[in-house]
C-alpha positions as CSV (number, residue, x, y, z in Angstrom):
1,X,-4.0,26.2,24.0
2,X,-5.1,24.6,27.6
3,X,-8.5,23.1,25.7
4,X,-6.2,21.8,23.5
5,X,-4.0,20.1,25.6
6,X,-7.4,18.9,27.8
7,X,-8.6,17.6,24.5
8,X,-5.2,15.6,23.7
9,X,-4.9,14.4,27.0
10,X,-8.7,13.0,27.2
11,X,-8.0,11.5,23.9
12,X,-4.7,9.3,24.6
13,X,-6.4,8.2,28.5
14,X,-9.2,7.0,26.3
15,X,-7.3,5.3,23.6
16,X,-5.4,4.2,26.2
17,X,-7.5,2.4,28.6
18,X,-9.6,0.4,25.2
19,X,-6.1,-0.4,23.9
20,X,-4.8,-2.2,26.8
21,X,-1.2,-1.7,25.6
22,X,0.0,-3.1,29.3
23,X,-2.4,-6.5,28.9
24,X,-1.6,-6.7,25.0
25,X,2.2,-7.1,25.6
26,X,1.7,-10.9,26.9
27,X,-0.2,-11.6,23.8
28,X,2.5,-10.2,21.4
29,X,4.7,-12.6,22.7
30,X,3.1,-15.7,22.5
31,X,2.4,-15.0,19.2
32,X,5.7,-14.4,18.2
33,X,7.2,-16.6,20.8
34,X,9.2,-18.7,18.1
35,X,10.6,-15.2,16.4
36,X,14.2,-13.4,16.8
37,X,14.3,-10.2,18.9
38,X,14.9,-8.3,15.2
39,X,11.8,-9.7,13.9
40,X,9.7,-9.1,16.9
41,X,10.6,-5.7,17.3
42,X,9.8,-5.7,12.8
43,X,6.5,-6.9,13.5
44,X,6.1,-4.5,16.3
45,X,6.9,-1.9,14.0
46,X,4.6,-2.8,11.7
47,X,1.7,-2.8,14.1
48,X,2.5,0.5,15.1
49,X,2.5,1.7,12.1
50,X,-0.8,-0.2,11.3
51,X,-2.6,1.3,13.9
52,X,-1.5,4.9,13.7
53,X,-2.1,4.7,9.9
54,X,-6.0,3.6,11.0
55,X,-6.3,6.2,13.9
56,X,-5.3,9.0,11.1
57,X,-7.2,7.9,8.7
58,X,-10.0,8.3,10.3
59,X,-9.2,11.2,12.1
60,X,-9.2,12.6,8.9
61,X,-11.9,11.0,7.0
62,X,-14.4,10.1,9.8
63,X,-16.7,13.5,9.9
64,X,-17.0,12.8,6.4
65,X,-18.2,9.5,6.9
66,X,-20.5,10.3,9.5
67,X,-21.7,12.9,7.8
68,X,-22.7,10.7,4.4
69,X,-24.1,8.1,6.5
70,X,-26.1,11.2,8.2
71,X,-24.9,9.7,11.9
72,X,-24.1,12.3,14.4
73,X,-21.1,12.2,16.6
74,X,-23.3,12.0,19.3
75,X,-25.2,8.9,18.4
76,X,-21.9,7.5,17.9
77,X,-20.9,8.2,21.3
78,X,-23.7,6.0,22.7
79,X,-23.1,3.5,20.7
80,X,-19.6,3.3,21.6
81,X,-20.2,3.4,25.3
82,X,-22.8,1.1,25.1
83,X,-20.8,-1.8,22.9
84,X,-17.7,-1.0,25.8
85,X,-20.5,-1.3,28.0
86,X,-21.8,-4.9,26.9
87,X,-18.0,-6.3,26.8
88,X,-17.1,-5.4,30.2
89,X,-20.7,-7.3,31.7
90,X,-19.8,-10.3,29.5
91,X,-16.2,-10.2,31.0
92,X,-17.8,-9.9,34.2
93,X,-20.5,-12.5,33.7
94,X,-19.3,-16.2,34.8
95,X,-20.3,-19.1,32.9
96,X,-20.8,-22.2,34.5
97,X,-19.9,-25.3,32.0
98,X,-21.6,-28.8,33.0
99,X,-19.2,-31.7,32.0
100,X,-20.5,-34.9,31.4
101,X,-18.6,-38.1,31.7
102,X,-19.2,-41.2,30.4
103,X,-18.6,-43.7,33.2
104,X,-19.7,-47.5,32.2
């Protein structure tokens, strides 16, 4: 039972932290900035329900997958860390735009 719970609780930090629920909550409303508060919390719904349905699908389905592809869970890992990996350097990486201005 404790392995369990250490397993359930590793999974929702992780699913957590990539989520960004907390940062994702200004972006929900300025996309539905011009909706009621019954149709927000509709659409909220339905995104719930969206991702959860994804998240158990493949919670189901995904050994399965892996396994007819012939990828191992491992090598799946790696790639996942290393894609998280590549968007947090170019979040940290600053670009530096030159503007040019036509002056007569």
């Amino acid at each position: 039972m404790s392995q369990l719970i250490s397993y359930a609780l590793g999974t929702f930090i992780a699913l957590f932290t990539i989520t960004n629920p907390v940062g994702a909550v200004p972006i929900f409303y300025s996309l539905t900035a011009n909706a009621s508060k019954h149709q927000r919390l509709r659409e909220a719904k339905k995104v719930a329900l969206n991702a959860s349905s994804i998240i158990a699908f493949f919670f189901v389905t995904g050994q399965a997958i892996l396994d007819f592809w012939g990828i191992s869970l491992g090598v799946l890992q790696i790639a996942g860390g290393l894609l998280i990996a590549r968007t947090a350097w170019t979040f940290g990486e600053t670009n530096q735009y030159q503007t040019v201005t036509n002056t007569p």
